[in-house]
N, C-alpha and C positions, 0 to 999 in steps of 0.2 A: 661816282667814280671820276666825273668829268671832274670836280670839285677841287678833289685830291690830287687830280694831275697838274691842275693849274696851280694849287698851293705847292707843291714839290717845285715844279717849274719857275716859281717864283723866287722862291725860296735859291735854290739853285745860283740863279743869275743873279740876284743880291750878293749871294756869298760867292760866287766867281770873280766877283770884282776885286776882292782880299785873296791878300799873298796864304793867309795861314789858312783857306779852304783849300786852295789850289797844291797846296804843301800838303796837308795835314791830313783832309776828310773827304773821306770819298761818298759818293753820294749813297753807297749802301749805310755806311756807319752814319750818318746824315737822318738816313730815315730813321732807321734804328734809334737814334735817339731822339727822334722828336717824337715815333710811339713809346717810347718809356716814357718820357715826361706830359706826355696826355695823359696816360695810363697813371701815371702819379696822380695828376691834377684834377684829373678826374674823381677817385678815390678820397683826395681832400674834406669834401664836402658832404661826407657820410658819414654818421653817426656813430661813435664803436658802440659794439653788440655791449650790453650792462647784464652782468647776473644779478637777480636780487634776490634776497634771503628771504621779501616777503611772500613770495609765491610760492612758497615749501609747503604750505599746510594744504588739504583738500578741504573738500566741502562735504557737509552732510548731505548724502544722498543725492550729492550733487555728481556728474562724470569727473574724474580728473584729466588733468590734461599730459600728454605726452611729457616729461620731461626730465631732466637730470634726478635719479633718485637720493634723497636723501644718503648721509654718510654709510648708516648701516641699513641692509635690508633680510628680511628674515620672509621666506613664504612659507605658509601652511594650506593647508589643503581646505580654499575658499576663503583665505585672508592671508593680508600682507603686512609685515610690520615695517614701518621705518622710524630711522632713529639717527640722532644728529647732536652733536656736540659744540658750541663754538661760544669761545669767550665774549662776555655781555658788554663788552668794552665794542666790539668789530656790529653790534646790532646796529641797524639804521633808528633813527631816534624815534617816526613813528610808531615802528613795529615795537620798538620799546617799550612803546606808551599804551601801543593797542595791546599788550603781552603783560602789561602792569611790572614790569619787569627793570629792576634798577642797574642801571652801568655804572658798573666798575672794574677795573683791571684785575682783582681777583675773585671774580665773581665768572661761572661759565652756565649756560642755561642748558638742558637738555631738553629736546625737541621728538617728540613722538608725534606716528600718526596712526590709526588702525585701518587697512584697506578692506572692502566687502569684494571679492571677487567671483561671488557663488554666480554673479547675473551673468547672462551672457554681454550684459552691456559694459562700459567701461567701468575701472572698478571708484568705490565713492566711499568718505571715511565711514564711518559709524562709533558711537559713543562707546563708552567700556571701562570695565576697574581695570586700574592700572597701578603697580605697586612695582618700584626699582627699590635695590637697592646696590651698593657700589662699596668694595673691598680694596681697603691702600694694600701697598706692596706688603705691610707689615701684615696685615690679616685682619687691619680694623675694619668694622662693616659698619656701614651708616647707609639709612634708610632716604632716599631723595623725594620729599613730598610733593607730589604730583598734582595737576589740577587741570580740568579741561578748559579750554580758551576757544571762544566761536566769535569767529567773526567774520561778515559778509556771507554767512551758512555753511561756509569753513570750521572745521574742529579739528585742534590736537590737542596734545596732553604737554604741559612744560613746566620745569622742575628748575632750580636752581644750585649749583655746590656750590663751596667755597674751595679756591683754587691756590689760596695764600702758600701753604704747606705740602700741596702734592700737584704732579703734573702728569699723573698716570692713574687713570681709572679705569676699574676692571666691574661692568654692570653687568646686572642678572633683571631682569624684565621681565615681569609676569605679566598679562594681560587677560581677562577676560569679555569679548566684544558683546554686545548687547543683543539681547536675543539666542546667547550662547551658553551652555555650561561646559565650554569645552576650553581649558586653559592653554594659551598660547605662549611659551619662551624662548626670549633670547636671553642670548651673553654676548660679551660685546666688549673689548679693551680701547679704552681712548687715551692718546700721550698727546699733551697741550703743548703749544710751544711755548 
């Protein structure tokens, strides 16, 4: 505190010697701004927070960790589905590469994950047949081939469209998890920008 009073104090008398402190600022507005501008300058030197798209997928039988749930989520009693949409143009280039997955601007990937939530512990992906398929506005239905991707003990299921001619999909997701004969769906509308 002694610190502060001597830096104010000094402060002060530097700036008492000028017409435009004595005119202008009063030693409240004085301090006032000299904590906003620590409080800026402080803040400078921090990192901004980064979302990354690589951490979307869980692990096999691995915990998941707390965090932003993929676009869509579906719960069933003892599993979780989630489900994510995004143009393969916006992919960071290694996830691109660990996904085998090519960028292009009318190209969008879909991103599935299957949660176990039976354990009392956190819940952890597990493998499964997976079969999408997606209906345009006109009532055509195409089938999106699926394929499981692991990496680092991580599994999801990711599928590619083609996005040239439509901007609006309407999916149906059947899932069967492993170790299950109990069929699990969503439905699910995505509009691309």
């Amino acid at each position: 505190m002694k610190i502060n009073n001597t830096m104010r104090t000094l402060w002060i008398s530097v700036l008492q010697k000028h017409t435009f402190y004595r005119n202008r600022v009063s030693p409240a507005r004085l301090g006032m701004s000299l904590f906003v501008l620590i409080a800026v300058l402080v803040g400078c030197g921090q990192p901004e927070p980064r979302l990354d798209v690589t951490e979307e997928s869980a692990a096999v039988g691995q915990p998941v960790e707390e965090q932003r749930p993929l676009g869509h989520v579906v719960e069933f009693d003892g599993y979780t589905l989630r489900a994510n949409v995004i143009g393969t143009g916006e992919l960071d280039e290694s996830m691109a590469r660990r996904y085998g997955i090519e960028q292009a601007a009318d190209l969008a990937m879909l991103n599935l994950v299957i949660l176990d939530t039976r354990s009392e512990q956190q819940p952890a992906t597990v493998w499964g047949e997976v079969t999408v398929q997606h209906q345009s506005l006109i009532g055509h239905v195409s089938t999106v081939e699926m394929r499981p991707v692991e990496a680092d003990g991580y599994v999801s299921f990711v599928g590619t469209l083609d996005t040239s001619s439509e901007r609006i999909f309407q999916f149906e997701v059947q899932v069967i998890p492993a170790g299950s004969d109990k069929p699990l769906q969503m439905n699910f509308e995505v509009r691309l920008d």
